[in-house]
C-alpha positions in Angstrom: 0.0 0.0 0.0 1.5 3.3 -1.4 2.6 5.4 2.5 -0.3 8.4 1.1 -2.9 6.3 1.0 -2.2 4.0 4.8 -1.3 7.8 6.4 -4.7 8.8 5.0 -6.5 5.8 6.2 -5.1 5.6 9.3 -6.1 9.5 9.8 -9.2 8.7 9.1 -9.7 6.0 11.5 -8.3 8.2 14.1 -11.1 10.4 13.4 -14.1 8.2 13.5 -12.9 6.5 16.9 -12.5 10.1 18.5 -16.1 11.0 17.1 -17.0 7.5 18.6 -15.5 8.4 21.6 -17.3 12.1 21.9 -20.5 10.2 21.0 -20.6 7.7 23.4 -18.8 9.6 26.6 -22.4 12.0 27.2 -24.5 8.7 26.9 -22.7 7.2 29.9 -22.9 10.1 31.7 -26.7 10.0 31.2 -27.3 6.9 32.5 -25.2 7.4 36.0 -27.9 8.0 39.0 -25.2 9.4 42.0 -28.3 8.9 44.3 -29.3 5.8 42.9 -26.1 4.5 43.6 -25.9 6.1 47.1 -29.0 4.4 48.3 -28.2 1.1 46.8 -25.0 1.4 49.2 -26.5 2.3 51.8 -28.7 -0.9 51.4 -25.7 -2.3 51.1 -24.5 -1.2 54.4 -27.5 -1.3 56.2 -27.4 -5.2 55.4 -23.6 -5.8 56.7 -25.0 -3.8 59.6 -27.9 -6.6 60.5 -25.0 -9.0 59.7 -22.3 -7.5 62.3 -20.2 -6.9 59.2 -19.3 -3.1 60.7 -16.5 -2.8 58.7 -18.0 -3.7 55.4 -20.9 -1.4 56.5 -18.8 1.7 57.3 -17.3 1.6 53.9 -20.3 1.3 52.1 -22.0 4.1 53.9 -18.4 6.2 53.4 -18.8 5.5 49.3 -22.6 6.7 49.3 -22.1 10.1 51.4 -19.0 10.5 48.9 -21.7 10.1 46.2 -24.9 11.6 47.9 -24.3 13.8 51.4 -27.1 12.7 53.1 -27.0 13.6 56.9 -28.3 10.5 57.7 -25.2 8.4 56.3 -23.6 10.5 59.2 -25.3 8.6 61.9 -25.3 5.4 60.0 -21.3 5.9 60.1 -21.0 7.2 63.3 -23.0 3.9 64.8 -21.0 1.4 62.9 -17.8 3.3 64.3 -19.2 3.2 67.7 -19.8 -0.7 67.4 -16.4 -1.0 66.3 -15.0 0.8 69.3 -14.2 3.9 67.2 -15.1 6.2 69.9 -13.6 9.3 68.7 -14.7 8.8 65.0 -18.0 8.0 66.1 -18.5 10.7 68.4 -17.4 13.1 65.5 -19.9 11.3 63.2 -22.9 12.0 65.5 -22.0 15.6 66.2 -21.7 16.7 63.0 -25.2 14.3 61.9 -26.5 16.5 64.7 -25.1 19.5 63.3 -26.2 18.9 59.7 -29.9 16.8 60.2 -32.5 18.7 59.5 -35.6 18.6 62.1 -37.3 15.7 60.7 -34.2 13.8 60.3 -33.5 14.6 63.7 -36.7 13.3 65.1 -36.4 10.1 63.9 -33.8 9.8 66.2 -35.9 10.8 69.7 -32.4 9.1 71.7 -29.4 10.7 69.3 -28.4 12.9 73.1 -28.4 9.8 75.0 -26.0 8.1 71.9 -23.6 10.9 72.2 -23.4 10.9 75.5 -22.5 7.7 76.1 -20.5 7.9 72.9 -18.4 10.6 74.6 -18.2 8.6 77.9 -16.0 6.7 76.6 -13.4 9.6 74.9 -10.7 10.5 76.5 -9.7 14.3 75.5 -5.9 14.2 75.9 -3.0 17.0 76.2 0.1 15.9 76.1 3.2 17.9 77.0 7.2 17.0 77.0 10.0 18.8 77.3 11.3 17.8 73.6 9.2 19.3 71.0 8.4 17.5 67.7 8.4 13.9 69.5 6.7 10.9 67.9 3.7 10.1 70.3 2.7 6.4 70.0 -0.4 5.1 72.1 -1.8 1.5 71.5 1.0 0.8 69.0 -0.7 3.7 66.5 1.1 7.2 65.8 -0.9 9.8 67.3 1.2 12.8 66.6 4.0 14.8 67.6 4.6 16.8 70.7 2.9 19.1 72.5 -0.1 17.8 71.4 -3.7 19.7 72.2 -6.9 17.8 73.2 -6.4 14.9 71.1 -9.4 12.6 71.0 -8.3 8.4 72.5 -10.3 5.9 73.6 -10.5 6.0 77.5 -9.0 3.1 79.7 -5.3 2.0 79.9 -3.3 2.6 77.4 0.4 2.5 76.4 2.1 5.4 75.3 5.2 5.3 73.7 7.6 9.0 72.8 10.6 8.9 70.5 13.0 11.5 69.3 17.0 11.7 67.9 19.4 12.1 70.3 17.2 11.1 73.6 16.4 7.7 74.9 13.0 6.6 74.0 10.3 6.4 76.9 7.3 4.0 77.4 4.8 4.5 80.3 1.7 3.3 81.1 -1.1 5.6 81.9 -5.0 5.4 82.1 -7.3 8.0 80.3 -10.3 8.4 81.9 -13.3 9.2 79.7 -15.6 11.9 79.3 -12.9 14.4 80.3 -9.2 16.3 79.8 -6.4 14.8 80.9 -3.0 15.9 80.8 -0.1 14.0 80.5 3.5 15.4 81.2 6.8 13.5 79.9 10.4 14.3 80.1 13.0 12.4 77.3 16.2 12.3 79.0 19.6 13.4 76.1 21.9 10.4 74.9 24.4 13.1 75.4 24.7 13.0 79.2 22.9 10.0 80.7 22.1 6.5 80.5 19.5 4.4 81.1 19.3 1.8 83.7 16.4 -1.6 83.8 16.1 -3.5 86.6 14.8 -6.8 86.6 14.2 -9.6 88.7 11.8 -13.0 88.9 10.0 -11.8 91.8 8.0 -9.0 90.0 6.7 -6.3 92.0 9.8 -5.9 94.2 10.3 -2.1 95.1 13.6 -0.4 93.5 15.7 1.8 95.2 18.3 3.3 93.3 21.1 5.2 95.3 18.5 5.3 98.2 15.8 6.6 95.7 12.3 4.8 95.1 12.8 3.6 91.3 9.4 2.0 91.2 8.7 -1.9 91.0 10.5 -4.2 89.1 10.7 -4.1 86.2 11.9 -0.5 86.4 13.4 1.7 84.4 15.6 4.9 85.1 17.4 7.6 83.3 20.7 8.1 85.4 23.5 10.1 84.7 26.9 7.8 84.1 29.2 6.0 86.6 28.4 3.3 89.3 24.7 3.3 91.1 23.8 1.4 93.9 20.4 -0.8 93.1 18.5 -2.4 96.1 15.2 -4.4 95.9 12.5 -5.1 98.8 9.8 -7.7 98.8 7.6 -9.4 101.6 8.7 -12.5 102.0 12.0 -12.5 100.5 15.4 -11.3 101.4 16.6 -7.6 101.0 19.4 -7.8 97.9 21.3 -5.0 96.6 23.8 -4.7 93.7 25.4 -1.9 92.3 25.2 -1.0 88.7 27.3 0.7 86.4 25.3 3.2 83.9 27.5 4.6 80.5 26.3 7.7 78.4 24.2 6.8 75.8 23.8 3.4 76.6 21.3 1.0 78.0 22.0 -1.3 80.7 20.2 -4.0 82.0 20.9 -5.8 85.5 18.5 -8.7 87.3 18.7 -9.1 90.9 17.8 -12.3 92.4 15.8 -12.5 95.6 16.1 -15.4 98.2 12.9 -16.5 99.9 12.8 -16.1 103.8 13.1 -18.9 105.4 9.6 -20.0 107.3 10.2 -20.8 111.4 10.3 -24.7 110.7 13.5 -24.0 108.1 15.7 -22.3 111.0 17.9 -24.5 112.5 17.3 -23.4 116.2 13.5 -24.4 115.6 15.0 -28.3 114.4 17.2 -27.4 117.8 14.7 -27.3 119.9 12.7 -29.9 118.8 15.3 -32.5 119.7 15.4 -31.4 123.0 11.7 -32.1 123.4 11.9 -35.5 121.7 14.9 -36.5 124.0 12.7 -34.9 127.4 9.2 -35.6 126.7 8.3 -38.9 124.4 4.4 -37.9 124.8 5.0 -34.1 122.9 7.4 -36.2 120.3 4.6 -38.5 119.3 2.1 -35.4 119.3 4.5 -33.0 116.9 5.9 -36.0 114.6 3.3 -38.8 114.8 0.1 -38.5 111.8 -2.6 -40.3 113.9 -4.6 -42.4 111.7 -8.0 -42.2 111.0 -8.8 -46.0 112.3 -7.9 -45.3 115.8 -11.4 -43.8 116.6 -9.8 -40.2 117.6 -8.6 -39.2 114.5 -11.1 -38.0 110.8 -11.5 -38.1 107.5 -12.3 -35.2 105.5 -16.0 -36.5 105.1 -16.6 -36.4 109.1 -15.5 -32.2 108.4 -17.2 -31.2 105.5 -19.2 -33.8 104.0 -18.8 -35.7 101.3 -16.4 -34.4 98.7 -18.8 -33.5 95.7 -17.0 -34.5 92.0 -17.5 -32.5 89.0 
C-alpha cells in the first residue's frame, strides 16, 4: 500500500474512533444515577450492619455520602464506628449528623443525646506535654502525633504510650485516660548526650527499687541516670533484702537482674529443728504429738468426710 494512501486511512480512522469516543462519553454520563447508587450502598451497608459486618458497612455508607451527602449516612457511620470501638470517629460522626440533620431527620432519632453521651463517655480528650518538642507520640501501638499535642481525642482506659525523638532515649509509660474528660499528660525524654539508662529486673516482679537510696518504682523498672556506678536495692515481703550496684554509660542502655532469696519459714531455722530434739529427747508424749500422723482407724482421728461432708466431683 502506497505510505499516502495507509497515512490517510489511518487519519481517518483516528477520526471516527474520537467521534465514537465524543459520542458515546455523554450517553454514559446519562445513564449514571449518583443517588441511585448512594441508596443502593446504603442498602448495602444497612445489610452488613444486621450481619455485624461493621466494617464492610462503614465503607459502604463512606462510598454513598462520597456520592450523595445525606445527613443521615452521618449517623449510619457514626454507629457502625461506635460498634467497632471507634469512639472518637463515632463521636465526630454524630456531632456533625446532629449538626447537619434537618428537624425531621433529627426526630427520627428521639435518643441521638443519650447516643452521644454515652459515645463521649468513653473519649478521653488528651493534652500531652514534653520537654522535647516534635516527638513521635505512640499510644496502643498507632502514631498519634508529635509533641505538645492539644486535646487529642483516645479511647479511654489503659493505654500505652510510647515518645521517640533523635538524640534522647525513648520512653514508654503506662497511663489510664479516663473518659468523658481532659487529661493531661507530662513526659520528660532524658539526652543520649549526658545520661544513661538503667532496667532493673528480677523473677520476683513487683519488688520495690531503690536506686542510690531513691524509690525507682517496682520491678521491672526503668531509670534515666547520669553515668558511673549506682547502687540498686530491691525489697519484697517474703523474701530477702538484695542489693547490687550497677554501672550506667552515656548513651547506653543497661540491663541488671537481681535475684531474691525467699525467707526462710520458722520450721527452716535451725534453732526451731534445735529445739525440737530437746523435746523429743525430754518428753516422748509431745514427740509423738508434733511427729506422729494419727490415723484415722484409731477412733480419735477423721477423714475429710466427718468435716465437711462428702467431697462433691465435678
Amino acid at each position: 500500500m502506497r505510505p499516502l494512501l495507509r497515512a490517510a486511512l489511518l487519519g481517518a480512522l483516528v477520526v471516527t474512533t474520537a467521534t465514537q469516543a465524543v459520542s458515546i462519553g455523554p450517553a454514559f454520563a446519562q445513564t449514571s444515577d449518583p443517588k441511585a447508587e448512594a441508596a443502593a450502598l446504603k442498602k448495602k451497608g444497612d445489610a452488613a450492619m444486621d450481619s455485624l459486618q461493621y466494617a464492610d458497612a462503614l465503607a459502604a455508607y463512606t462510598e454513598a455520602y462520597a456520592l450523595a451527602k445525606d445527613p443521615a449516612l452521618l449517623y449510619n457511620r457514626g454507629r457502625a464506628l461506635q460498634l467497632m470501638g471507634r469512639f472518637p470517629e463515632a463521636l465526630v460522626e454524630l456531632e456533625k449528623f446532629k449538626a447537619e440533620a434537618p428537624p425531621e431527620l433529627l426526630a427520627k432519632v428521639p435518643k441521638l443525646d443519650a447516643l452521644i453521651a454515652d459515645v463521649k463517655s468513653r473519649v478521653a480528650f488528651v493534652t500531652l506535654k514534653c520537654n522535647v518538642a516534635g516527638a513521635q507520640v505512640v499510644v496502643r501501638d498507632k502514631v498519634v502525633g508529635t509533641t505538645p499535642l492539644e486535646s487529642v481525642a483516645l479511647v479511654s482506659g489503659k493505654a500505652r504510650v510510647k515518645l521517640s525523638a533523635d538524640g534522647y532515649f525513648p520512653l514508654e509509660k503506662e497511663v489510664d485516660l479516663p473518659g468523658g474528660q481532659a487529661t493531661t499528660l507530662e513526659f520528660k525524654l532524658a539526652t543520649k548526650a549526658q545520661n544513661g539508662i538503667l532496667t532493673v529486673k528480677s523473677p520476683v516482679a513487683g519488688a520495690t527499687v531503690w536506686i542510690d537510696g531513691q524509690p525507682a518504682g517496682t520491678t521491672p523498672a526503668e531509670a534515666t541516670l547520669a553515668p558511673g556506678s549506682h547502687k540498686v536495692r530491691l525489697e519484697r515481703a517474703g523474701y530477702e533484702d538484695a542489693e547490687v550496684t550497677a554501672v550506667v554509660v552515656v548513651g547506653d542502655r543497661r540491663e541488671v537482674e537481681v535475684l531474691l532469696a525467699e525467707k526462710a519459714g520458722i520450721t527452716r531455722k535451725w534453732w526451731f529443728w534445735t529445739g525440737i530434739g530437746a523435746v523429743v529427747i525430754t518428753g516422748a508424749a509431745i514427740t509423738a504429738a508434733l511427729l506422729i500422723e494419727r490415723k484415722a482407724s484409731h477412733g480419735d482421728g477423721f477423714s475429710p468426710n466427718q468435716v465437711a461432708g462428702p467431697l462433691i466431683k465435678f
